[in-house]
PASEBA-1860 file (N, C-alpha, C; in nm, 3 decimals):
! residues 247
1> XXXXXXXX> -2.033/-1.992/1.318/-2.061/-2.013/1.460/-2.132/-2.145/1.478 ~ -2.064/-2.218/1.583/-2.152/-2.309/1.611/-2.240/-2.315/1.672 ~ -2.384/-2.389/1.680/-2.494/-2.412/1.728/-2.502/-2.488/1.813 ~ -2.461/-2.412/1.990/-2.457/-2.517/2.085/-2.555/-2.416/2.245 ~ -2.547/-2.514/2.365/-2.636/-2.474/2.415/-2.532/-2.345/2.471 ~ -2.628/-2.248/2.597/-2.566/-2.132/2.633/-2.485/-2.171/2.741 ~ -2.362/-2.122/2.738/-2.258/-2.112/2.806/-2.119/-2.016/2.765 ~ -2.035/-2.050/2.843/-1.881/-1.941/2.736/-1.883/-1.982/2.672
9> XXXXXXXX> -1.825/-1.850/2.537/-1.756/-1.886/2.419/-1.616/-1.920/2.468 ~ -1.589/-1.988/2.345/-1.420/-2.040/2.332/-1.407/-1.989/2.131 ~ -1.353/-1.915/2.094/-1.283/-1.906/1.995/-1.175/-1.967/1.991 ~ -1.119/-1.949/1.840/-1.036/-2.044/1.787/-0.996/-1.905/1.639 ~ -0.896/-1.875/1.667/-0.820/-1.806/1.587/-0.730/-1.843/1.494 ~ -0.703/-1.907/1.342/-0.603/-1.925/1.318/-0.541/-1.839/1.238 ~ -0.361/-1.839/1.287/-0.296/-1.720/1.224/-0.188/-1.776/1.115 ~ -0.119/-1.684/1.038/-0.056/-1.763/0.947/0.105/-1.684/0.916
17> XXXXXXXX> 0.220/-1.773/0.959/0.354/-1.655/0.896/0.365/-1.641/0.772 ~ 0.346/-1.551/0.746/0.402/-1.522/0.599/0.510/-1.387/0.590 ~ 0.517/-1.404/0.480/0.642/-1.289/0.378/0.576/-1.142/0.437 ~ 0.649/-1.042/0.552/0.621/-0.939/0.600/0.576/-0.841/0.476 ~ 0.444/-0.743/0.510/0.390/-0.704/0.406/0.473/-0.546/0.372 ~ 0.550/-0.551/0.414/0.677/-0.439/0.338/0.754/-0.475/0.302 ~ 0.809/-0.573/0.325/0.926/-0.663/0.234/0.875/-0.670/0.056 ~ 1.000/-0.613/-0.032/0.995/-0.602/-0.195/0.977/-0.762/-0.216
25> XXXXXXXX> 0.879/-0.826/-0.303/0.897/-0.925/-0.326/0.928/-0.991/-0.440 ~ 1.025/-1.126/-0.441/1.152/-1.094/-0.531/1.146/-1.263/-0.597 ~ 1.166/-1.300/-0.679/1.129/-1.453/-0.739/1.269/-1.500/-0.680 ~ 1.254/-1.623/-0.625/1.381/-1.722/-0.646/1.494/-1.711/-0.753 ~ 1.603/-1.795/-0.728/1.673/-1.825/-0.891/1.623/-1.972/-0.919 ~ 1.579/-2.041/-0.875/1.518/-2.164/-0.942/1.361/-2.103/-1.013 ~ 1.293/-2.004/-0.963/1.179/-1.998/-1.025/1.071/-2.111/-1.015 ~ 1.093/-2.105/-0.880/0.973/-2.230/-0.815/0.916/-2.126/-0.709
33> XXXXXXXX> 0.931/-2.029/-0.759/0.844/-1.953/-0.570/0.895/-1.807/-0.532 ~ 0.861/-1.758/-0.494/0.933/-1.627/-0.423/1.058/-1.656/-0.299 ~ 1.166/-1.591/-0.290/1.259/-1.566/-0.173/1.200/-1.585/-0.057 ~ 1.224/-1.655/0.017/1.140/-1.688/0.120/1.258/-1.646/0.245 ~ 1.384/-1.605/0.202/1.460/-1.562/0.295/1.500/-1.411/0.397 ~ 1.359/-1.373/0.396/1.313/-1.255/0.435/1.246/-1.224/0.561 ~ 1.232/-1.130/0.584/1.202/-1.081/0.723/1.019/-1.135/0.688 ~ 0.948/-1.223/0.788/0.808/-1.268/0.806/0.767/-1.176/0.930
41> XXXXXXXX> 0.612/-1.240/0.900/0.558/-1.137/1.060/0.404/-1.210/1.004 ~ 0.314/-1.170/1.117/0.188/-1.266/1.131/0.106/-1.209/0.982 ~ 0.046/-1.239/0.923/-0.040/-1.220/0.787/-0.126/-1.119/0.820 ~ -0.121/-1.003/0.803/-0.219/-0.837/0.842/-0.307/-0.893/0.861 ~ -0.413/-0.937/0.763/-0.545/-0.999/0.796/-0.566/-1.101/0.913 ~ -0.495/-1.174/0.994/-0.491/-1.226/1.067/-0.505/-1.133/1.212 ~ -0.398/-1.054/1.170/-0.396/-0.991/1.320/-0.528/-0.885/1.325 ~ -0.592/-0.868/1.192/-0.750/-0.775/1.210/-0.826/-0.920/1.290
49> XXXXXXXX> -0.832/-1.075/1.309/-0.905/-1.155/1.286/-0.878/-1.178/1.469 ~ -0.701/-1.149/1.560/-0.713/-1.158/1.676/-0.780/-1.065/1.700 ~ -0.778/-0.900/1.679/-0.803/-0.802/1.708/-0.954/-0.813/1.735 ~ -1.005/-0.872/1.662/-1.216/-0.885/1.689/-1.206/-1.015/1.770 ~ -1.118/-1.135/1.788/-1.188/-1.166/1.908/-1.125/-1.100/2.049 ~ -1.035/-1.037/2.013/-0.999/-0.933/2.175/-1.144/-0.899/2.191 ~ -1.160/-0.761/2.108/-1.262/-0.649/2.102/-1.398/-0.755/2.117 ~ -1.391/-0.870/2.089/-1.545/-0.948/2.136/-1.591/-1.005/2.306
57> XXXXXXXX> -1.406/-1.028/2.355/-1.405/-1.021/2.487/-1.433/-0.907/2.605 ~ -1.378/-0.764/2.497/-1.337/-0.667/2.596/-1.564/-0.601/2.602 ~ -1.571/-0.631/2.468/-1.764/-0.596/2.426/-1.835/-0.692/2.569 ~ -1.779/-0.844/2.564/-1.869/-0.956/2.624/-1.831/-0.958/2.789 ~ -1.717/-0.930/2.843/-1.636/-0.977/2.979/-1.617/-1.136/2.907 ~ -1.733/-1.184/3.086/-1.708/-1.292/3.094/-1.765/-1.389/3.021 ~ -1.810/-1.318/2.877/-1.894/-1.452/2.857/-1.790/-1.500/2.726 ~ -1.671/-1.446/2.740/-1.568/-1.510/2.635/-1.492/-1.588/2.734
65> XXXXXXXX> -1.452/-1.725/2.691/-1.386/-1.825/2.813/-1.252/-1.797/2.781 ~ -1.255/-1.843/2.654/-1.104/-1.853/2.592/-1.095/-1.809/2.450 ~ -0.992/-1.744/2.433/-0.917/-1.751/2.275/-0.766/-1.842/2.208 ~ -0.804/-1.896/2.182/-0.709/-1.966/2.109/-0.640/-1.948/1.995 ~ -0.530/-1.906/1.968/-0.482/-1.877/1.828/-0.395/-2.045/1.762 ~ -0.427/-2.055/1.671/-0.328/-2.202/1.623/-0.277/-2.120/1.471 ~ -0.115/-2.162/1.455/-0.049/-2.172/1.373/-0.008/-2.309/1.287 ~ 0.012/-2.309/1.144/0.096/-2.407/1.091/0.211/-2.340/0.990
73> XXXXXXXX> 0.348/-2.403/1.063/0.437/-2.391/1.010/0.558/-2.428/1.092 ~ 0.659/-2.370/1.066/0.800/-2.419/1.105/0.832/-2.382/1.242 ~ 0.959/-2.407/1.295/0.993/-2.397/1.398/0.969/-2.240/1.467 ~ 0.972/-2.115/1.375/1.034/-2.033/1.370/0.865/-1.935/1.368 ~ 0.731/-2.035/1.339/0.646/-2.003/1.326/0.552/-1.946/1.449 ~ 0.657/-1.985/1.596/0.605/-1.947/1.710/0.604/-1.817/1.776 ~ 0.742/-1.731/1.682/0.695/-1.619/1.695/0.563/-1.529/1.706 ~ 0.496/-1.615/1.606/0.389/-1.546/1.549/0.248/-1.608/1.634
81> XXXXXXXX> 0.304/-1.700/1.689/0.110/-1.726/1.813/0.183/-1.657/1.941 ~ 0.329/-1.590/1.930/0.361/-1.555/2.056/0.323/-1.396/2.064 ~ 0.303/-1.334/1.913/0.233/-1.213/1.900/0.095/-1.206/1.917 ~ 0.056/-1.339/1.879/-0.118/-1.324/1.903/-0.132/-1.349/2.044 ~ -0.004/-1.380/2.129/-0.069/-1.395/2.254/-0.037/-1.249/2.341 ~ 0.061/-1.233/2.318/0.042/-1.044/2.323/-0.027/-0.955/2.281 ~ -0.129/-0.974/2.168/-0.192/-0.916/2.163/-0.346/-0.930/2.255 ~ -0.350/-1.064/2.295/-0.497/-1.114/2.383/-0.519/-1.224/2.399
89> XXXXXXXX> -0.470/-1.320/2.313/-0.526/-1.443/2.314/-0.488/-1.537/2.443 ~ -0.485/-1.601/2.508/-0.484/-1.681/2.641/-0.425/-1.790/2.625 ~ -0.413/-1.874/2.491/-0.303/-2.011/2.464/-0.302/-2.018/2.322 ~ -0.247/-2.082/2.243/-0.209/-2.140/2.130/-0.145/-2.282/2.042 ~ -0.177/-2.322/1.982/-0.149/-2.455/1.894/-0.041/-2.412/1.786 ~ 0.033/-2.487/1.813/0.191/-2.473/1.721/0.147/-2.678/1.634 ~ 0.105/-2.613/1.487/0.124/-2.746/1.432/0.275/-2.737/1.351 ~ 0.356/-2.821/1.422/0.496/-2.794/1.315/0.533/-2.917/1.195
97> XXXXXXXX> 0.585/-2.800/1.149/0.621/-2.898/0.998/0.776/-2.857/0.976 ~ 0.851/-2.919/0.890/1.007/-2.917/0.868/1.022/-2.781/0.828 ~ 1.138/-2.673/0.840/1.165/-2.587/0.744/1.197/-2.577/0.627 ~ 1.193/-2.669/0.549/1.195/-2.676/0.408/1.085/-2.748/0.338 ~ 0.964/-2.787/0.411/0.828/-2.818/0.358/0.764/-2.730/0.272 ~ 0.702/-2.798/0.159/0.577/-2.651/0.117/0.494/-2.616/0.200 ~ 0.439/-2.495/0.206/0.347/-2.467/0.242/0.194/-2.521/0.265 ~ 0.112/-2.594/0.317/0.002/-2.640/0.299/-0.102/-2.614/0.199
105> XXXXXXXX> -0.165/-2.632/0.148/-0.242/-2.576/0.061/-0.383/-2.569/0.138 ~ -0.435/-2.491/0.114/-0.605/-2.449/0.205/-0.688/-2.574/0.234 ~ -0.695/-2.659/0.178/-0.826/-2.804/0.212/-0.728/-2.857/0.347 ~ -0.621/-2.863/0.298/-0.495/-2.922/0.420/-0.532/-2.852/0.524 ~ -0.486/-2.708/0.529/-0.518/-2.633/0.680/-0.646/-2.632/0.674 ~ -0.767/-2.656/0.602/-0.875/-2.674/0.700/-0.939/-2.803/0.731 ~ -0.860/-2.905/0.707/-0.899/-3.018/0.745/-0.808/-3.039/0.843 ~ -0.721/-2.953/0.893/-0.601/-2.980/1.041/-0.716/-2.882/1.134
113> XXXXXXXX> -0.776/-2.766/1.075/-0.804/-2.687/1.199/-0.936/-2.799/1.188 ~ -0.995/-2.839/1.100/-1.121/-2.942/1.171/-1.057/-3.031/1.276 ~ -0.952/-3.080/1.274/-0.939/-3.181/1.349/-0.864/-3.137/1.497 ~ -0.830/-3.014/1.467/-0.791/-2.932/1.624/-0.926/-2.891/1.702 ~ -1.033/-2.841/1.610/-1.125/-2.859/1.688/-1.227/-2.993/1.721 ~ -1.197/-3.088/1.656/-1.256/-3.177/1.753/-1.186/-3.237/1.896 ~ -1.093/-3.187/1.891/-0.981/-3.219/1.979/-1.000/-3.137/2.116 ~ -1.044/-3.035/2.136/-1.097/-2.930/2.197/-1.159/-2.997/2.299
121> XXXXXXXX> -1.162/-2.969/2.452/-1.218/-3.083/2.525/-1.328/-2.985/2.567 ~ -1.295/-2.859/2.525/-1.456/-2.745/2.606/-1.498/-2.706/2.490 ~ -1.475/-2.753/2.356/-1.526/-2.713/2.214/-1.475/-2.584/2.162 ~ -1.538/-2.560/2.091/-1.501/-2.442/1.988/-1.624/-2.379/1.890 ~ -1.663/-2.282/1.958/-1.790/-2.159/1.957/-1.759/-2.107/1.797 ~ -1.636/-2.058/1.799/-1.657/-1.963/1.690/-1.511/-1.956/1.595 ~ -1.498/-1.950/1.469/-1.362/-1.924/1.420/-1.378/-1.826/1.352 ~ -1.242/-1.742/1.392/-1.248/-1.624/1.325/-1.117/-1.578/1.247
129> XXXXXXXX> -1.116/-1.604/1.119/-0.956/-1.564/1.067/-0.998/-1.496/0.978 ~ -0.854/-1.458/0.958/-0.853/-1.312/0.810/-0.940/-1.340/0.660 ~ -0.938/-1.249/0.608/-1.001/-1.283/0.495/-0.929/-1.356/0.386 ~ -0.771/-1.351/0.409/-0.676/-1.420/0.331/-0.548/-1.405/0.371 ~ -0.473/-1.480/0.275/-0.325/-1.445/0.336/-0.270/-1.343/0.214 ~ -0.208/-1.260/0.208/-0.060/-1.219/0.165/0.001/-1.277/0.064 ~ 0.018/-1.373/0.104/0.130/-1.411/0.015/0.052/-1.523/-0.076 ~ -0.045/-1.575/-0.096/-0.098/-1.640/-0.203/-0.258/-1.567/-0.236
137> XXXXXXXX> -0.297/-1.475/-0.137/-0.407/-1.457/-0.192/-0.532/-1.558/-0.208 ~ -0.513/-1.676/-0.159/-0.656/-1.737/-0.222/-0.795/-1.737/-0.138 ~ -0.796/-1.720/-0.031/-0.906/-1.700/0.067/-1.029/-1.781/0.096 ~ -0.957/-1.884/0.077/-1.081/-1.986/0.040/-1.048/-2.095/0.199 ~ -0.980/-2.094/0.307/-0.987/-2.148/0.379/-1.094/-2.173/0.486 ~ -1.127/-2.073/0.517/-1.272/-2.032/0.563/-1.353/-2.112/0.547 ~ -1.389/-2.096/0.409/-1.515/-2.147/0.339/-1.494/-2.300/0.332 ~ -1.371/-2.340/0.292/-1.392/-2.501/0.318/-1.415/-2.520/0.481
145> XXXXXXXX> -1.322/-2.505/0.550/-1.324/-2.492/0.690/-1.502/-2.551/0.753 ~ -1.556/-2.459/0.741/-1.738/-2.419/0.752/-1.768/-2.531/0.638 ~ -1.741/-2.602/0.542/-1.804/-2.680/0.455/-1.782/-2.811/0.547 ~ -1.644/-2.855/0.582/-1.628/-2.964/0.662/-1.680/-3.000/0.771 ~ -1.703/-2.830/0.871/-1.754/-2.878/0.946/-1.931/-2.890/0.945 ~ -1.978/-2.815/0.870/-2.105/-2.819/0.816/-2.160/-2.698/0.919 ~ -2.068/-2.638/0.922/-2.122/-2.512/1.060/-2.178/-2.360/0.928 ~ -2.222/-2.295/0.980/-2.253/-2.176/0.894/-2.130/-2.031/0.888
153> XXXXXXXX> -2.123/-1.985/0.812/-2.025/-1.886/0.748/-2.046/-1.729/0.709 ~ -1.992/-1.668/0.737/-1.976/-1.526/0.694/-1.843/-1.469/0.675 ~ -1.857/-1.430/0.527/-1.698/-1.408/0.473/-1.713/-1.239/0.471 ~ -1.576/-1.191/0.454/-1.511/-1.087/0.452/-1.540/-0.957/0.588 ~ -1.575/-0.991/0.642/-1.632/-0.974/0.783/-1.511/-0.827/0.806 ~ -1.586/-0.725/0.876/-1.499/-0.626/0.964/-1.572/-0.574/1.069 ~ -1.708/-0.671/1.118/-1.730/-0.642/1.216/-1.797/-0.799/1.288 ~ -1.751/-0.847/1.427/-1.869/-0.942/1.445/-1.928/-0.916/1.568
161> XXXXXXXX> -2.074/-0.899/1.610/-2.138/-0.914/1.713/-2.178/-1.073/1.747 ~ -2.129/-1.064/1.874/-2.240/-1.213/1.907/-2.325/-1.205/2.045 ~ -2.423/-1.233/2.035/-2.551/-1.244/2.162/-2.539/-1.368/2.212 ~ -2.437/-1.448/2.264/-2.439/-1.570/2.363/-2.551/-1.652/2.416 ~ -2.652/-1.552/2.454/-2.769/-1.530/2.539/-2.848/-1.635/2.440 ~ -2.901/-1.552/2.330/-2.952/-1.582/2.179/-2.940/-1.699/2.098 ~ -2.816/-1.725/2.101/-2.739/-1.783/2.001/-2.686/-1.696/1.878 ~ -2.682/-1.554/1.840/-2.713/-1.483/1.740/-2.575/-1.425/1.708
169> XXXXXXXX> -2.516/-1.456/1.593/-2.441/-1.323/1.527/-2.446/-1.245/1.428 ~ -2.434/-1.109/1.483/-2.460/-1.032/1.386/-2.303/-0.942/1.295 ~ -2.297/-0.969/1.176/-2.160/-0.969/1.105/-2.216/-0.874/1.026 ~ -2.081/-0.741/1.007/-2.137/-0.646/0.917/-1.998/-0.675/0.835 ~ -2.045/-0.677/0.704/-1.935/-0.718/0.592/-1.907/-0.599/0.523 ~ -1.790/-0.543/0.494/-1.712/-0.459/0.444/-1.605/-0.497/0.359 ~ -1.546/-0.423/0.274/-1.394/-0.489/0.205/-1.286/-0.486/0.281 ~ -1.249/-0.393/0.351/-1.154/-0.377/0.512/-1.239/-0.333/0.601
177> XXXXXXXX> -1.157/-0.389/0.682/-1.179/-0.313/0.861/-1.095/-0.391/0.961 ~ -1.088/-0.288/1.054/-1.073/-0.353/1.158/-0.912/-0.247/1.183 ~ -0.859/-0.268/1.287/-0.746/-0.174/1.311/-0.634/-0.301/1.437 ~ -0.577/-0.355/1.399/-0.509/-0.433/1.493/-0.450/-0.343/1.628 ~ -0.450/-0.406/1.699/-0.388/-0.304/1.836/-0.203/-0.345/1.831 ~ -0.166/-0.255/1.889/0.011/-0.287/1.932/0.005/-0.330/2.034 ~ 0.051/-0.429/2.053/0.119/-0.534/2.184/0.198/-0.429/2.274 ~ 0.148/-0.418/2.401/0.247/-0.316/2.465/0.361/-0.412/2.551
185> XXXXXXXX> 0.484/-0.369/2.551/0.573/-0.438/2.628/0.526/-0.572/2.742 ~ 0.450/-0.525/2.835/0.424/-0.610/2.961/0.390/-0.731/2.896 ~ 0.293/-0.659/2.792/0.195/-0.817/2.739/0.291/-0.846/2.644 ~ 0.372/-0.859/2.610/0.470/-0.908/2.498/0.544/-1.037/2.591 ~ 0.622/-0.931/2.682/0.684/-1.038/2.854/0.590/-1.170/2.863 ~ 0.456/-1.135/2.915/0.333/-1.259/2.926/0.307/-1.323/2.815 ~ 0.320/-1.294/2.732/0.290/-1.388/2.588/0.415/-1.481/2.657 ~ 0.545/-1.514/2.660/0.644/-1.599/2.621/0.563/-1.675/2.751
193> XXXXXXXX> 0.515/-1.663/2.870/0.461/-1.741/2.965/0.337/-1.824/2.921 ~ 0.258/-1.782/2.806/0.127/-1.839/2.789/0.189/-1.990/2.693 ~ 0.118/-2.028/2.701/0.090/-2.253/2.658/0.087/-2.221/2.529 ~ 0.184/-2.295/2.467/0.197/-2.321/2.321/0.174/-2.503/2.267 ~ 0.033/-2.528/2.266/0.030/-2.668/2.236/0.122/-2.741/2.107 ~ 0.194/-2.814/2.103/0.257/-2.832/1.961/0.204/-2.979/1.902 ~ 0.168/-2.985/1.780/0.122/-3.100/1.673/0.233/-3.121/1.585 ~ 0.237/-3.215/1.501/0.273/-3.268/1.377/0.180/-3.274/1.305
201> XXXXXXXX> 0.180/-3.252/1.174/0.065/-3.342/1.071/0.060/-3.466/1.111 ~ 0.104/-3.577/1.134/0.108/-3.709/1.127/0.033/-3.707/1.256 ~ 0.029/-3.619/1.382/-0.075/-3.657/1.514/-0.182/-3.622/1.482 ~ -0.201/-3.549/1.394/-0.358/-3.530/1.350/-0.395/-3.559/1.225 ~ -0.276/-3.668/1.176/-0.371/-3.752/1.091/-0.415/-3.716/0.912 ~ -0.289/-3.601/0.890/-0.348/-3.490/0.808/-0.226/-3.528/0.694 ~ -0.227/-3.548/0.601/-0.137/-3.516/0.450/-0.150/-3.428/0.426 ~ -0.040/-3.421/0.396/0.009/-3.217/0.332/0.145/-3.237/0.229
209> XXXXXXXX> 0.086/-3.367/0.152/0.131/-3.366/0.013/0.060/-3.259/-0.079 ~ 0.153/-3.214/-0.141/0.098/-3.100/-0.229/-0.031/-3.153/-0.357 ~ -0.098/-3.107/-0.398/-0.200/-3.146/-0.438/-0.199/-3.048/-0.582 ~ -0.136/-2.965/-0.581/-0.108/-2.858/-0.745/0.036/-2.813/-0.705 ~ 0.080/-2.821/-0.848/0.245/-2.827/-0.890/0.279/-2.685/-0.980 ~ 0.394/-2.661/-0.898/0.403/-2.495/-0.966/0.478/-2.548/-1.076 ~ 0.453/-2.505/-1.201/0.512/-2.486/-1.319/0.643/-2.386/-1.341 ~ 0.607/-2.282/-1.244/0.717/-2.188/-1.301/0.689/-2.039/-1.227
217> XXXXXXXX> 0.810/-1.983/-1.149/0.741/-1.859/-1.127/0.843/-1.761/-1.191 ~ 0.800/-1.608/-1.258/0.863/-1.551/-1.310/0.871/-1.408/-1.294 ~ 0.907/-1.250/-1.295/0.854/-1.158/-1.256/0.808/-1.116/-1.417 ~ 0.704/-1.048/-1.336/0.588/-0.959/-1.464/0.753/-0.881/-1.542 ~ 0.739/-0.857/-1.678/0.819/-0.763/-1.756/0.840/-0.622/-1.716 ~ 0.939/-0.610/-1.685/0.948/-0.473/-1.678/0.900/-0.322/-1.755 ~ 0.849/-0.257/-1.728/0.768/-0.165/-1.813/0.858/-0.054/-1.883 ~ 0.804/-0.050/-2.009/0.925/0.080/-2.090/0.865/0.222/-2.083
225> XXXXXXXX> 0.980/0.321/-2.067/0.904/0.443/-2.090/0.836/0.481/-2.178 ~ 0.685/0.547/-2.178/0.589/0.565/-2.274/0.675/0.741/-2.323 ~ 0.556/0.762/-2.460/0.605/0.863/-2.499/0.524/0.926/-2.568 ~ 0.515/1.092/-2.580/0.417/1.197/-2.604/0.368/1.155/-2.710 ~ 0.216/1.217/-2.755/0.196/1.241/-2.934/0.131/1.399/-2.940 ~ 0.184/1.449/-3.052/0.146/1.584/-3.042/-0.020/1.582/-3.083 ~ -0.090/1.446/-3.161/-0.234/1.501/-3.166/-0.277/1.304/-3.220 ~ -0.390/1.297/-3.202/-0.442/1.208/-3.232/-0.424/1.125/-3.389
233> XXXXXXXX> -0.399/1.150/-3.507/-0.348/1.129/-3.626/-0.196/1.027/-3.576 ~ -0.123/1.124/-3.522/0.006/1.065/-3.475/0.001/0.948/-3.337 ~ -0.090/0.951/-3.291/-0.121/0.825/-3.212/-0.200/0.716/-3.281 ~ -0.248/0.714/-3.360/-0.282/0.627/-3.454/-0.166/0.604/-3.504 ~ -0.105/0.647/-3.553/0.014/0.624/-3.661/0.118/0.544/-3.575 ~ 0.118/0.589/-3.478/0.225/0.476/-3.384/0.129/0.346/-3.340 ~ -0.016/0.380/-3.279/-0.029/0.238/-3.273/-0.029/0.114/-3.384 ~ -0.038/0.187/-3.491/-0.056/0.110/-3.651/0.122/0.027/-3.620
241> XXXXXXX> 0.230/0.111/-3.630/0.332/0.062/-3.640/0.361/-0.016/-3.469 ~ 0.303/-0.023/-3.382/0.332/-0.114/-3.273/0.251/-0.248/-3.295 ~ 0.152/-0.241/-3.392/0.079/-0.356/-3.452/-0.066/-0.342/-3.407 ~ -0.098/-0.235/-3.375/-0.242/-0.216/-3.267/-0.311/-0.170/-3.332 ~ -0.473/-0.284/-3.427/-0.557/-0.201/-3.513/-0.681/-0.228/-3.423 ~ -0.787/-0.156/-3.498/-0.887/-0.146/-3.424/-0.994/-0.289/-3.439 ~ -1.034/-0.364/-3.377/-1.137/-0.432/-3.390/-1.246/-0.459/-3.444
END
């Protein structure tokens, strides 16, 4: 949260498409990456991350101004600020990149969302995103994010209070939480009406040359069926002959 005088908040949500979290996931045939030719949808943790700043508006009224959700990715990536705007959010930032780009790597997207929020002409109170994505797992955007901007941080979050009044938030940290809401029809209709700002990397100034090089991706070995031992003597005796001695 940033440390500014009292007035509305403005959040700043960012969401991310990735590989839908029921989709089997399946390596390429080059073995540079997973199938990426699959059904996507917004990153679970993301949509727990709109869901608390709804629930911080519906807690505050009026003292939430705006929510903003920003995406980076492809053309196809607008689906997904068009769900966060059905679910609550009031406008959104579409940074687009080619459909056959890599993916950004985390210092990248948080040196684009630094520079979306300086861009902000009524600022930006508070950011609130998932604890990670899906599909790489690394969760470290956040934390650079808050390093760049030199603002203060609270990770893995499933609850946030904020006192406006105060300046104060109070964050209760858990390993999950949070319950995303379903977009009901009407607000699905109004999402396609709400403002989709669109960027390039190059308008904000940002490289998103890859910075680590995949070597190789492969699937884990398939597992063999295990098999009984009638008593401990005979499980020794097989691990001896699978090559397994004791230490």
């Amino acid at each position: 949260m940033r440390p500014s005088a009292v007035r509305l908040l403005n959040i700043l949500v960012p969401v991310k498409r990735a590989v839908d979290y029921s989709v089997k996931i399946r390596v390429n045939p080059q073995q540079t990456g997973v199938d990426l030719n699959v059904k996507h949808s917004m990153n679970p943790f993301d949509e727990i991350a709109v869901e608390e700043a709804v629930r911080l508006r519906e807690r505050h009224k009026d003292q939430v101004k705006s929510i903003k959700a920003v995406t980076i990715g492809p053309t196809k990536a607008v689906e997904i600020l068009r769900s966060a705007l059905a679910m609550g959010a009031d406008s959104s930032i579409h940074v687009e990149i080619p459909e056959n780009a890599p993916a950004p790597e985390p210092l990248a997207v948080a040196k684009t969302l630094r520079e979306i929020i300086k861009r902000q002409q009524e600022g930006v109170d508070v950011v609130i995103l998932g604890k990670q994505a899906i599909d790489d797992d690394l969760g470290v955007t956040g934390q650079m994010l808050a390093g760049l901007l030199g603002w203060s941080q609270a990770t893995f979050a499933s609850k946030v209070e904020i006192d406006p009044a105060k300046k104060e938030a109070l964050v209760t940290r858990e390993i999950d939480g949070g319950e995303p809401r379903y977009a009901s029809l009407p607000n699905i209709m109004k999402a396609k009406k709400k403002p989709v700002e669109k960027f390039t990397p190059a308008d904000l100034g940002i490289d998103y040359t890859p910075q680590l090089e995949t070597l190789k991706v492969t699937e884990p070995p398939k597992r063999v069926g295990g098999r009984k031992v009638a008593n401990v003597d005979e499980l020794v005796a097989k691990l001896k002959e699978a090559g397994i001695t004791a230490v």
